[in-house]
N, CA, C and O atoms as CSV, one atom per row, in Angstrom:
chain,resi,resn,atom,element,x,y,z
A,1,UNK,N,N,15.025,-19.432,7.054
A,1,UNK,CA,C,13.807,-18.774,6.581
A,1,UNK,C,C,13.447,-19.327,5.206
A,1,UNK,O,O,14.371,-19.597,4.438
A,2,UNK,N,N,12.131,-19.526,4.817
A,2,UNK,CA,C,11.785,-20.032,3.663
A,2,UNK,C,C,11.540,-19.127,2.241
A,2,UNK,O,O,11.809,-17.926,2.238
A,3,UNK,N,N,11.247,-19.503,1.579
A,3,UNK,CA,C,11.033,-18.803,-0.123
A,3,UNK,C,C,9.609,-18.113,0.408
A,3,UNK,O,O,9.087,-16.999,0.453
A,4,UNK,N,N,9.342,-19.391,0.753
A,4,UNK,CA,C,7.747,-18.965,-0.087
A,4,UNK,C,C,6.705,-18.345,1.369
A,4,UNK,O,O,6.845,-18.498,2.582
A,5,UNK,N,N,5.757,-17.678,0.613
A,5,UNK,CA,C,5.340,-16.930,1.679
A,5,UNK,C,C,4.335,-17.612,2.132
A,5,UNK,O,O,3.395,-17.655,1.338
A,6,UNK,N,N,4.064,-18.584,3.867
A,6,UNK,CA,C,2.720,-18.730,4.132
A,6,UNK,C,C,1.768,-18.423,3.330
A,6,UNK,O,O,1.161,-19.256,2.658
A,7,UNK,N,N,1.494,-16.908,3.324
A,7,UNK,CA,C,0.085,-16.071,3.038
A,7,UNK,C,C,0.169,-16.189,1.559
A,7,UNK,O,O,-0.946,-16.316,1.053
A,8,UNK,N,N,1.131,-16.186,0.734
A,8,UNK,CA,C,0.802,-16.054,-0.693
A,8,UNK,C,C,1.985,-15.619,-0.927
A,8,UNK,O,O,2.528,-15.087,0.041
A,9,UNK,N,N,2.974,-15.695,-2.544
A,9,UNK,CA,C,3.938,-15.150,-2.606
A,9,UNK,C,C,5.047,-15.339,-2.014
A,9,UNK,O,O,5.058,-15.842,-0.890
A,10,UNK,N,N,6.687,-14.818,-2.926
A,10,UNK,CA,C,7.634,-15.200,-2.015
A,10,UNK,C,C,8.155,-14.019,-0.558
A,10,UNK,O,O,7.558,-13.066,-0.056
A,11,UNK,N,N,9.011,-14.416,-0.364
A,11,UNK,CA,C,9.510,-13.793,1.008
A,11,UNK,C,C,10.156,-13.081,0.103
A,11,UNK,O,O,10.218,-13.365,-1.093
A,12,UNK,N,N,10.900,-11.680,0.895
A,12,UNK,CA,C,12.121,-10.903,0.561
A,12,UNK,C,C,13.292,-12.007,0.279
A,12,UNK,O,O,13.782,-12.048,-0.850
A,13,UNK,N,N,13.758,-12.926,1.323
A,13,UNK,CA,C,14.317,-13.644,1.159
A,13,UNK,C,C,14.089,-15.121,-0.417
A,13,UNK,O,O,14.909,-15.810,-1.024
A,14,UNK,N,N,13.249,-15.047,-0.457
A,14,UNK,CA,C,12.858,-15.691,-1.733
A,14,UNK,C,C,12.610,-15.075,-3.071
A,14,UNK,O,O,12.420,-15.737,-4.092
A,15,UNK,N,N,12.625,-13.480,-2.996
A,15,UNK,CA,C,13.202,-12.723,-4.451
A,15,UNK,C,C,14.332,-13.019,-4.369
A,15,UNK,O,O,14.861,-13.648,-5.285
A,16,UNK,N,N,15.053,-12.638,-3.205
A,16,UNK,CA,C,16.577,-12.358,-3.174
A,16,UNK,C,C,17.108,-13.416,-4.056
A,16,UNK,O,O,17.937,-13.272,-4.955
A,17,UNK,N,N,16.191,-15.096,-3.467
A,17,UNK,CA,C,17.010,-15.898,-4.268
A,17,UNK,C,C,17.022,-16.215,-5.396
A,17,UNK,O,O,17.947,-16.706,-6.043
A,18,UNK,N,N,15.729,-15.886,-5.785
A,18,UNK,CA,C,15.213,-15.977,-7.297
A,18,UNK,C,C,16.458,-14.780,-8.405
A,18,UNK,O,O,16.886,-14.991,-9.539
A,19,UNK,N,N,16.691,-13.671,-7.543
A,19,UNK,CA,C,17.326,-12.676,-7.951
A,19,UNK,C,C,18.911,-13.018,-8.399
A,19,UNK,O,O,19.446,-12.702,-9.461
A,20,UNK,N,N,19.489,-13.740,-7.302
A,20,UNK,CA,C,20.717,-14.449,-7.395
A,20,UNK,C,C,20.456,-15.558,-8.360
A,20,UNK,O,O,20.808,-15.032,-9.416
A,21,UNK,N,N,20.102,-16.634,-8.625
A,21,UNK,CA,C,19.825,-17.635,-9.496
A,21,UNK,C,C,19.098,-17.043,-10.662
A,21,UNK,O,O,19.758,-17.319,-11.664
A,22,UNK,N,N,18.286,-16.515,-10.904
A,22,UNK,CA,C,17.440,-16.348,-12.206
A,22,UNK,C,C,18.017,-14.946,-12.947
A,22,UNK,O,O,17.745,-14.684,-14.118
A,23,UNK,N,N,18.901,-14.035,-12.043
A,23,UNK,CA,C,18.697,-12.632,-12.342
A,23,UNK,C,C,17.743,-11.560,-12.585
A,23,UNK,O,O,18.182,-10.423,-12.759
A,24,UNK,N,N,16.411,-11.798,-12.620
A,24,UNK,CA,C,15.421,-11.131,-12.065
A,24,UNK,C,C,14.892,-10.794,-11.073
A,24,UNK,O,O,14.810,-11.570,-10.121
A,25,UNK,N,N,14.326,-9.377,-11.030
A,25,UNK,CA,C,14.390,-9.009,-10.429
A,25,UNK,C,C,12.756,-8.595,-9.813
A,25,UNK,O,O,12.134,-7.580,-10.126
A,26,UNK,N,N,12.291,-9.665,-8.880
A,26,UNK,CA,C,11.155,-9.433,-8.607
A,26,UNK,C,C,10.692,-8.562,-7.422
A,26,UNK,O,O,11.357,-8.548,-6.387
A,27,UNK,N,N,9.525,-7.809,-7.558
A,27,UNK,CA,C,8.992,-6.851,-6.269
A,27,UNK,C,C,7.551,-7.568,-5.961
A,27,UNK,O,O,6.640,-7.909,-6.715
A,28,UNK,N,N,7.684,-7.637,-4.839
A,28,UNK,CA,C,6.369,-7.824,-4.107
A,28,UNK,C,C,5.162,-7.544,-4.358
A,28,UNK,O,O,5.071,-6.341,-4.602
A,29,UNK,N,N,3.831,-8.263,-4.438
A,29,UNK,CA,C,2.672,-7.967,-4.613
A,29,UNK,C,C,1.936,-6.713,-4.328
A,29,UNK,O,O,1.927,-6.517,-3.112
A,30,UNK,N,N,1.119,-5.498,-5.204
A,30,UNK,CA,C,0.580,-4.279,-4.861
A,30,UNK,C,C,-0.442,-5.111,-4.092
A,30,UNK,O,O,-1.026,-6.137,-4.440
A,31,UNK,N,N,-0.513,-4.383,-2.917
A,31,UNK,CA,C,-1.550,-4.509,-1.741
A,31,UNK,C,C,-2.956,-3.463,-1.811
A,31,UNK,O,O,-4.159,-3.624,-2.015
A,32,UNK,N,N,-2.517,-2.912,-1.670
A,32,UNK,CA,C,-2.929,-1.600,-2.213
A,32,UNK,C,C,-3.338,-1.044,-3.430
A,32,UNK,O,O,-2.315,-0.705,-4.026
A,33,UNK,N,N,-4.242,-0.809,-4.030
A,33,UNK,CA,C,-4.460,-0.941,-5.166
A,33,UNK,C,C,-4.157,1.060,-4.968
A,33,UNK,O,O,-3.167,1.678,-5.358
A,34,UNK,N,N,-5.278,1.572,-4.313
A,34,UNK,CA,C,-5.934,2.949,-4.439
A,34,UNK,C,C,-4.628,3.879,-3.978
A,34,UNK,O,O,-4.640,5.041,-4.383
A,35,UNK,N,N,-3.557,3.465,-3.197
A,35,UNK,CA,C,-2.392,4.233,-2.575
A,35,UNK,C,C,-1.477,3.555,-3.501
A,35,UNK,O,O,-0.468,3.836,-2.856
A,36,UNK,N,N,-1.163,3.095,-4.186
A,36,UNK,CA,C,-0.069,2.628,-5.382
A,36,UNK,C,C,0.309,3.739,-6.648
A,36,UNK,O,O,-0.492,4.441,-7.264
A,37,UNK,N,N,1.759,3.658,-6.817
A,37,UNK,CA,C,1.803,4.157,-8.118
A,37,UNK,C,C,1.298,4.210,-8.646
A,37,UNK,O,O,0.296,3.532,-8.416
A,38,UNK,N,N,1.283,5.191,-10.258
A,38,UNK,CA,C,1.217,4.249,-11.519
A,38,UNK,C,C,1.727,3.021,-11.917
A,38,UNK,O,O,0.942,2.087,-12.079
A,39,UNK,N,N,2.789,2.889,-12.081
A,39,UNK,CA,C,3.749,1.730,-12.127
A,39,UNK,C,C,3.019,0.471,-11.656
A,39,UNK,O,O,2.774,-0.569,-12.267
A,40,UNK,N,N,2.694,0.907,-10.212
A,40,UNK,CA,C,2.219,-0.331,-9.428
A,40,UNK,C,C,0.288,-0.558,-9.789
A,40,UNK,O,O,-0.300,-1.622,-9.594
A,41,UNK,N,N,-0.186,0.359,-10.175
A,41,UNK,CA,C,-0.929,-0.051,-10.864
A,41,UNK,C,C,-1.318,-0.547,-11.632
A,41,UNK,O,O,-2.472,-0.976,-11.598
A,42,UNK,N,N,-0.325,-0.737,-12.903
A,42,UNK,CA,C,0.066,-1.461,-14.204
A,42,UNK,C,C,0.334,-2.531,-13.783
A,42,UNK,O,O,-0.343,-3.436,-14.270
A,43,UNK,N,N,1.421,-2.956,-12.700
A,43,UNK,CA,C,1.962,-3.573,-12.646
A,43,UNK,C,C,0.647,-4.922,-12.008
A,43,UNK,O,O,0.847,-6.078,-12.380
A,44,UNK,N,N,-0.729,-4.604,-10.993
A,44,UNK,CA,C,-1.478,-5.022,-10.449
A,44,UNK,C,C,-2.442,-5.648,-12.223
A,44,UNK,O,O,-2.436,-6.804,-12.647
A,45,UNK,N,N,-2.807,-5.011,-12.568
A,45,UNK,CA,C,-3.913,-5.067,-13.971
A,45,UNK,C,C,-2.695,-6.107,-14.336
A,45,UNK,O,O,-2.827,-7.096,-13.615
A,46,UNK,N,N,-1.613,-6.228,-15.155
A,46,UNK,CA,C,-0.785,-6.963,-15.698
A,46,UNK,C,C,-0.992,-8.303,-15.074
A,46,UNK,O,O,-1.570,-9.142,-15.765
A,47,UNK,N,N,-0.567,-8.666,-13.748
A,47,UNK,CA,C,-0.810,-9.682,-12.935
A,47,UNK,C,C,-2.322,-10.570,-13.017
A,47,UNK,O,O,-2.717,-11.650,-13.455
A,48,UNK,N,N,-2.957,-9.198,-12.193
A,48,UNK,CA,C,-4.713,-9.865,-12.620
A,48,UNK,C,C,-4.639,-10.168,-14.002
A,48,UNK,O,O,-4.516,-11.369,-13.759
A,49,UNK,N,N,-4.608,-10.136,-15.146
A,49,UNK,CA,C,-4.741,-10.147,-16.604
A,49,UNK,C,C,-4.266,-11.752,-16.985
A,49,UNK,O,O,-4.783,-12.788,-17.402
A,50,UNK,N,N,-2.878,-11.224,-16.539
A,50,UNK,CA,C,-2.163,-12.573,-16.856
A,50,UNK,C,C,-2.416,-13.535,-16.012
A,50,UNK,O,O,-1.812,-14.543,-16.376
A,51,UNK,N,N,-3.147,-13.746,-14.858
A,51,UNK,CA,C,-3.009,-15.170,-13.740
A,51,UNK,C,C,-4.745,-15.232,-13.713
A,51,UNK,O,O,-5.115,-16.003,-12.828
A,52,UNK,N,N,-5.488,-14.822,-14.207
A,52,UNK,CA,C,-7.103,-15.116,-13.921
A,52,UNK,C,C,-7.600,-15.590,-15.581
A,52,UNK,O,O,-8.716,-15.331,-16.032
A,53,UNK,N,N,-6.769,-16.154,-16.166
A,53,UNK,CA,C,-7.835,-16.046,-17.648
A,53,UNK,C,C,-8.056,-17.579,-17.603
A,53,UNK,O,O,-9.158,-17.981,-17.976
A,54,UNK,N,N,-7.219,-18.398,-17.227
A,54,UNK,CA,C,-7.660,-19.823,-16.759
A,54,UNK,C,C,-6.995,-20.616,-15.387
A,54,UNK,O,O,-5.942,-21.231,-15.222
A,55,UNK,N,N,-7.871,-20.367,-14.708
A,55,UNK,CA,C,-7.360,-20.322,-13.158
A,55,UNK,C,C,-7.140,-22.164,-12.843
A,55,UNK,O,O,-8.132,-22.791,-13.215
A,56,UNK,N,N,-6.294,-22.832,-12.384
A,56,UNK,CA,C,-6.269,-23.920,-12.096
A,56,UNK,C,C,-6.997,-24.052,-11.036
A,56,UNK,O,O,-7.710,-23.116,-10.672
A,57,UNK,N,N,-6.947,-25.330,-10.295
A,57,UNK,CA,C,-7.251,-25.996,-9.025
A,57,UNK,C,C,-7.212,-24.634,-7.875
A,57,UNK,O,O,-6.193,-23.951,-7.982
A,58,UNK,N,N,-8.202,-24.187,-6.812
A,58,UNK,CA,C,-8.005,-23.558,-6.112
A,58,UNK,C,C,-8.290,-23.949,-4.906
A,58,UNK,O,O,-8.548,-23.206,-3.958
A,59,UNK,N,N,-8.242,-25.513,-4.901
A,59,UNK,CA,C,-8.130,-26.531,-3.658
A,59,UNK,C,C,-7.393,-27.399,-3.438
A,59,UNK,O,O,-7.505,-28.358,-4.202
A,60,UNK,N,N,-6.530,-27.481,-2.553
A,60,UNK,CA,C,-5.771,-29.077,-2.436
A,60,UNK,C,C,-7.113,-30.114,-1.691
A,60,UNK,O,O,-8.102,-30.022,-0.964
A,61,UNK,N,N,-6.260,-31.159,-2.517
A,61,UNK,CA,C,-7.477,-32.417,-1.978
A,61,UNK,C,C,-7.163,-32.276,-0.481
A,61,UNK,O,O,-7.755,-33.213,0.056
A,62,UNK,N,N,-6.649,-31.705,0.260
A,62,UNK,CA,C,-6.860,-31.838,2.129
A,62,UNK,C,C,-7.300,-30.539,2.426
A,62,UNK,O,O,-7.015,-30.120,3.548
A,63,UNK,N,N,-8.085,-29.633,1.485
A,63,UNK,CA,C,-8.889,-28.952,1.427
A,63,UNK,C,C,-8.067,-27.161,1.842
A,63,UNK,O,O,-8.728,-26.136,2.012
A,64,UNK,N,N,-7.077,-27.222,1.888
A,64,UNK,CA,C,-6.716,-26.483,2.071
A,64,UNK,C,C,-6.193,-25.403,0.436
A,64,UNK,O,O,-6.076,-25.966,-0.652
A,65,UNK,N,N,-6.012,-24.261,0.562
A,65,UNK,CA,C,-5.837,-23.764,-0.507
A,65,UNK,C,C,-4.661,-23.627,-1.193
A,65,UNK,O,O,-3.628,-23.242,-0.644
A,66,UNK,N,N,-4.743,-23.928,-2.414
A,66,UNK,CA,C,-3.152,-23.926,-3.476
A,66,UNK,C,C,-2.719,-22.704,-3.274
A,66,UNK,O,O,-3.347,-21.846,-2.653
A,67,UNK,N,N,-1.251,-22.510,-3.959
A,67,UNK,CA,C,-0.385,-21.425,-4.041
A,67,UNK,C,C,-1.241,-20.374,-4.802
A,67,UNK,O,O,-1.403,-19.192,-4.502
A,68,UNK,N,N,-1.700,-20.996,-5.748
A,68,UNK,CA,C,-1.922,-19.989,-6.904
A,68,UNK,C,C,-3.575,-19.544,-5.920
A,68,UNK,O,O,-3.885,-18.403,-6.262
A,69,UNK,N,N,-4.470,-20.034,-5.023
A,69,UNK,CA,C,-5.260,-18.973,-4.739
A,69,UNK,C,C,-4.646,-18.316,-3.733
A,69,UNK,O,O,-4.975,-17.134,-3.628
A,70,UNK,N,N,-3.574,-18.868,-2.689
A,70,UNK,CA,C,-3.177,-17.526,-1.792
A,70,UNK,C,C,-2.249,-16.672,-2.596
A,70,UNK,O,O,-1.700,-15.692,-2.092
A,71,UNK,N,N,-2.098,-16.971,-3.636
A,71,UNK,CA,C,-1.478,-15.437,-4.684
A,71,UNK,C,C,-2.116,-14.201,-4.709
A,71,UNK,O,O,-1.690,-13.053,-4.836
A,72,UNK,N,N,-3.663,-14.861,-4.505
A,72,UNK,CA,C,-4.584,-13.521,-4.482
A,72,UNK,C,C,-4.610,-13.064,-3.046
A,72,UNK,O,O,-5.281,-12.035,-3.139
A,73,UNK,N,N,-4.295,-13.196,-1.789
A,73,UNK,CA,C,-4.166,-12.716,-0.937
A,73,UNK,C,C,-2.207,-11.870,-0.820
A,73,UNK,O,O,-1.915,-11.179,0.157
A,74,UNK,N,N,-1.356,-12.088,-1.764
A,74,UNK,CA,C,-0.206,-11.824,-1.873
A,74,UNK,C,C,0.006,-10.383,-2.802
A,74,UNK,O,O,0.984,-9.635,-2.837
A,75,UNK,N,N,-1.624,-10.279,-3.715
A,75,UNK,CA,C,-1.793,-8.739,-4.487
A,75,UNK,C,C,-2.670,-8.303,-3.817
A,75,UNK,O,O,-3.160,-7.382,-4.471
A,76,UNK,N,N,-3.366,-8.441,-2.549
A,76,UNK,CA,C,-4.524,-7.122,-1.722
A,76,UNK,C,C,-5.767,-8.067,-2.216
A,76,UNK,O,O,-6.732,-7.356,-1.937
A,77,UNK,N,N,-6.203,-9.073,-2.699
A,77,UNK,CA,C,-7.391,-10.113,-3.070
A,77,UNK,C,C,-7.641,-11.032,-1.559
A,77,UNK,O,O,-6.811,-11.497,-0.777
A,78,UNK,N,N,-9.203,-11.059,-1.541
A,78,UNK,CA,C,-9.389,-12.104,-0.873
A,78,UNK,C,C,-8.993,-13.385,-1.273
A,78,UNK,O,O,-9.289,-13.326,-2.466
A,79,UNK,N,N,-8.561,-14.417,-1.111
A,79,UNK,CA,C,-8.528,-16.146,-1.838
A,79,UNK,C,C,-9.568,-16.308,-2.111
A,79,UNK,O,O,-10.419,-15.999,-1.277
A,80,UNK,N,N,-10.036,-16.936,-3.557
A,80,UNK,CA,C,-10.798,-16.919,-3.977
A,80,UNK,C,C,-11.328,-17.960,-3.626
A,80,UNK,O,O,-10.553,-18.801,-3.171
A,81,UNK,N,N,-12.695,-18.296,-3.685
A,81,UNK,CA,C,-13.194,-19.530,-2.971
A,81,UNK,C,C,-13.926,-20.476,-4.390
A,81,UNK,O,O,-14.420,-21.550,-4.047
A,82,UNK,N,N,-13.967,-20.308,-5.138
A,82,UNK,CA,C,-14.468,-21.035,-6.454
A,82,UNK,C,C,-14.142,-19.743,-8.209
A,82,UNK,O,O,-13.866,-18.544,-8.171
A,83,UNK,N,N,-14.280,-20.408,-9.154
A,83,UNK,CA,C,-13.679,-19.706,-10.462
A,83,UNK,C,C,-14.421,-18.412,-10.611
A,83,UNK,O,O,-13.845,-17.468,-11.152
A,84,UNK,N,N,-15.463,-18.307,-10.244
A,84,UNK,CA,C,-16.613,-16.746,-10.308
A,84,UNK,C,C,-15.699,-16.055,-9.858
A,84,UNK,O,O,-15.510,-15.019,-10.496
A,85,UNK,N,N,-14.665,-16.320,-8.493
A,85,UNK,CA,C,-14.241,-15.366,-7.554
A,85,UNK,C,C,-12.866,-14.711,-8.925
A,85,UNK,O,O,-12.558,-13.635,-9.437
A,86,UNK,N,N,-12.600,-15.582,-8.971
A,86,UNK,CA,C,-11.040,-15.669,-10.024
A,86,UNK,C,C,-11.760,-14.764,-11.282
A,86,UNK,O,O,-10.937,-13.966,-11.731
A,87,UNK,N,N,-12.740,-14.704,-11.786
A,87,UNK,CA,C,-13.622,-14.082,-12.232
A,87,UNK,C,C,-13.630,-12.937,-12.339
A,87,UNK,O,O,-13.222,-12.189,-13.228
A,88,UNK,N,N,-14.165,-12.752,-11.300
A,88,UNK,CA,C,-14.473,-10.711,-10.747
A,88,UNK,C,C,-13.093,-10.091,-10.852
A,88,UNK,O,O,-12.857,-8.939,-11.217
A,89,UNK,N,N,-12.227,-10.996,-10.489
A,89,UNK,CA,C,-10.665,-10.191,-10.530
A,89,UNK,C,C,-10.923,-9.930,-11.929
A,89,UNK,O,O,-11.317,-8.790,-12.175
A,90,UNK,N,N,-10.797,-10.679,-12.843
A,90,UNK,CA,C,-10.123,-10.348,-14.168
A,90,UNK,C,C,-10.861,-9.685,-14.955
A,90,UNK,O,O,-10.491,-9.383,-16.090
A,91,UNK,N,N,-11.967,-9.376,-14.479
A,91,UNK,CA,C,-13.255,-8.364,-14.774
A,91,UNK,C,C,-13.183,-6.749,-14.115
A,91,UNK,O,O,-13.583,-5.745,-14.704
A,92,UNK,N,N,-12.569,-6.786,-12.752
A,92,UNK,CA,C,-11.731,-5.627,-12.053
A,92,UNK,C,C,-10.558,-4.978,-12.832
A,92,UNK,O,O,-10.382,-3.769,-12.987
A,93,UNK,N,N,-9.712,-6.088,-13.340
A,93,UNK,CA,C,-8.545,-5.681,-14.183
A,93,UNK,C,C,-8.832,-5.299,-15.586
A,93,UNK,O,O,-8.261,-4.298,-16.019
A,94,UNK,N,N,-9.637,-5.958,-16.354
A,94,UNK,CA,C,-10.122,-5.388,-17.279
A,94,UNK,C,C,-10.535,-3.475,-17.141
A,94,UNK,O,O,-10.238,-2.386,-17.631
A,95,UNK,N,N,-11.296,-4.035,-16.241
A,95,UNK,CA,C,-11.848,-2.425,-15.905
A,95,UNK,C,C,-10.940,-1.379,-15.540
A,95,UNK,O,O,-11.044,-0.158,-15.652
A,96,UNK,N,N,-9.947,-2.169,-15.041
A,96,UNK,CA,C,-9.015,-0.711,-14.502
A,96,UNK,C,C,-7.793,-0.336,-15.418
A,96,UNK,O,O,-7.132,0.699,-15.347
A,97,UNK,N,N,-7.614,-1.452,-16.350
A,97,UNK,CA,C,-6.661,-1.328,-17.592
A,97,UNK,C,C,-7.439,-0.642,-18.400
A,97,UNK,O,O,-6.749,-0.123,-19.278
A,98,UNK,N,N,-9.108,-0.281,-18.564
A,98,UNK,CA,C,-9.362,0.568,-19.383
A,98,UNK,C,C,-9.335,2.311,-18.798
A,98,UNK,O,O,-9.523,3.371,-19.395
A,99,UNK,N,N,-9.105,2.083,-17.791
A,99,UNK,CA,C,-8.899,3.758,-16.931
A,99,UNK,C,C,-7.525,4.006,-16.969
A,99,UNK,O,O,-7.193,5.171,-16.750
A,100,UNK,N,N,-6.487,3.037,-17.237
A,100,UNK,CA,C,-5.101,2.946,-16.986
A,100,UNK,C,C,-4.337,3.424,-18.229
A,100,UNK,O,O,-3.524,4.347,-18.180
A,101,UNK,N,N,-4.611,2.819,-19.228
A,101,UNK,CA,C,-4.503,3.201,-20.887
A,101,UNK,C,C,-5.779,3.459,-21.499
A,101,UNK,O,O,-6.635,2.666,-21.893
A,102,UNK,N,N,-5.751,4.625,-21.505
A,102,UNK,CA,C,-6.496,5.873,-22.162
A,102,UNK,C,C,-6.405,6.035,-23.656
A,102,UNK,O,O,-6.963,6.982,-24.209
């Protein structure tokens, strides 16, 4: 079984290994924004915040899409199809980090 996830993100099996080698301890992408913790709400705004402020390449030259846009299908995001899209996220997160910290 592989790390990395088709759709975006790693596998269970690819925290695990990150977990064993790195000692961190990673959890899976909030899907869900509206049925999520708190925690996992923070934890969604944090992500959007930190991965949309300068978005790389969101095409491989055989036209298929990089890691970093099926990331956004790995937090509950469509893949973004050009930087506007990468955009609205970090304009969403903005917005919901101001409902989040009060």
């Amino acid at each position: 079984m592989g790390y990395k996830d088709p759709r975006g993100g790693l596998t269970a099996a690819g925290r695990a290994h990150y977990k064993e080698t790195e000692g961190a301890n990673l959890k899976p992408g909030v899907k869900n924004y509206g049925g999520a913790s708190e925690e996992d709400k923070k934890r969604w705004v944090k992500w959007a915040l930190r991965f949309t402020k300068t978005p790389p390449p969101l095409v491989k030259p055989s036209g298929d899409p990089t890691r970093y846009a099926l990331m956004f299908q790995a937090w509950g995001k469509p893949i973004p199809k050009n930087t506007s899209d990468v955009a609205a996220v970090h304009r969403e997160a903005l917005r919901r980090r101001s409902q989040l910290w009060k």
